[in-house]
C-alpha positions in Angstrom: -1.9 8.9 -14.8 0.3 10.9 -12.9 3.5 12.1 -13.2 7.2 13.9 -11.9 10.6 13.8 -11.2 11.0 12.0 -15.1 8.5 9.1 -14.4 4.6 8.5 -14.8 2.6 5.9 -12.7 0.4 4.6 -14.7 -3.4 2.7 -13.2 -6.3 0.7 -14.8 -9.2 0.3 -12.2 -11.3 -2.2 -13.4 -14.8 -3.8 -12.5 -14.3 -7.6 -13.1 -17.8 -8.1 -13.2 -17.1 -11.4 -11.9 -17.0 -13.5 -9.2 -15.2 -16.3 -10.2 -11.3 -14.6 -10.9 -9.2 -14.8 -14.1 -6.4 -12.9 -15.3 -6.0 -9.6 -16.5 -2.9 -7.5 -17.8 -2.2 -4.5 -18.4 0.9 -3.2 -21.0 2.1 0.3 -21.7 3.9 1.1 -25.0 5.7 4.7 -25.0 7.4 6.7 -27.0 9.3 10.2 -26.6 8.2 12.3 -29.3 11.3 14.9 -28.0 13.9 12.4 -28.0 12.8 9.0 -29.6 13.2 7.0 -26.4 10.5 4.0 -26.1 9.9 1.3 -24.5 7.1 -0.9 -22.9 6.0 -2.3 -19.5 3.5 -5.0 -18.3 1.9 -6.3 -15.2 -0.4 -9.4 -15.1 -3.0 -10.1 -11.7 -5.9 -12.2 -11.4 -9.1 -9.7 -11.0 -12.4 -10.8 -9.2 -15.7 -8.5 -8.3 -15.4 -5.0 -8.5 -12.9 -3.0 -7.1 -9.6 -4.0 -9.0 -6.5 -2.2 -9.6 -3.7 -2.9 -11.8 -0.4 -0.4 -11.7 2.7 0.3 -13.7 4.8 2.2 -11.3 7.5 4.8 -12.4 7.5 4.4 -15.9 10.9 6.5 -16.7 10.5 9.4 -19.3 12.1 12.7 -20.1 10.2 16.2 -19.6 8.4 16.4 -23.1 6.0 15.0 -25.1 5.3 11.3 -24.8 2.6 9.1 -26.8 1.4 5.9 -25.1 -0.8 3.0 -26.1 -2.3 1.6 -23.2 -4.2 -1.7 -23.5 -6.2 -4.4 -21.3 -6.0 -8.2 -22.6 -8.2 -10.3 -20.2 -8.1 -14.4 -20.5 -10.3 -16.8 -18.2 -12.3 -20.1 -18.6 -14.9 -18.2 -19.8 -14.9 -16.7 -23.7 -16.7 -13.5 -23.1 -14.0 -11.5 -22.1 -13.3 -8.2 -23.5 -9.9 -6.7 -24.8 -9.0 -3.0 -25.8 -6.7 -0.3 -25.6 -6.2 3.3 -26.6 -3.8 5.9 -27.3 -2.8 9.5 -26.0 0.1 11.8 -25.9 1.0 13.2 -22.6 3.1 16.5 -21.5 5.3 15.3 -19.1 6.9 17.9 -16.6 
């Protein structure tokens, strides 16, 4: 996660652990604890093998305090696929 100019980028680098692909997203729920702004975000890509990368470019936000729940939904032909996400509250500048 970084951040500026009233925006964060968000990433989730992922090992797919897999060779054959399937589809993975990744969704951003946000709230301004400063000034009650939220909203949300989402990006979808299939992931294969190791080196994967999903990003949420220039999420807008206010300088302040800003809590996020980030989560990781994966679906494929297979049915072992795990799902989870996790909360934090950020300081953004």
């Amino acid at each position: 996660m970084s951040n500026g100019n009233g925006a964060v980028h968000l990433e989730l680098h992922t090992d797919a652990n897999s060779e054959v692909p399937y589809e993975q997203r990744f969704s951003v729920i946000g709230a301004d604890l400063d000034t009650g702004r939220n909203g949300q975000e989402q990006v979808t890509a299939a992931v294969e093998g190791p080196d994967n990368v999903l990003s949420i470019p220039r999420v807008r936000t206010e300088p302040g305090r800003v809590a996020f729940v980030l989560a990781a939904a994966n679906h494929g032909s297979d049915q072992n696929y795990t799902n989870g996400d996790c909360s934090v509250e950020y300081a953004v500048r």
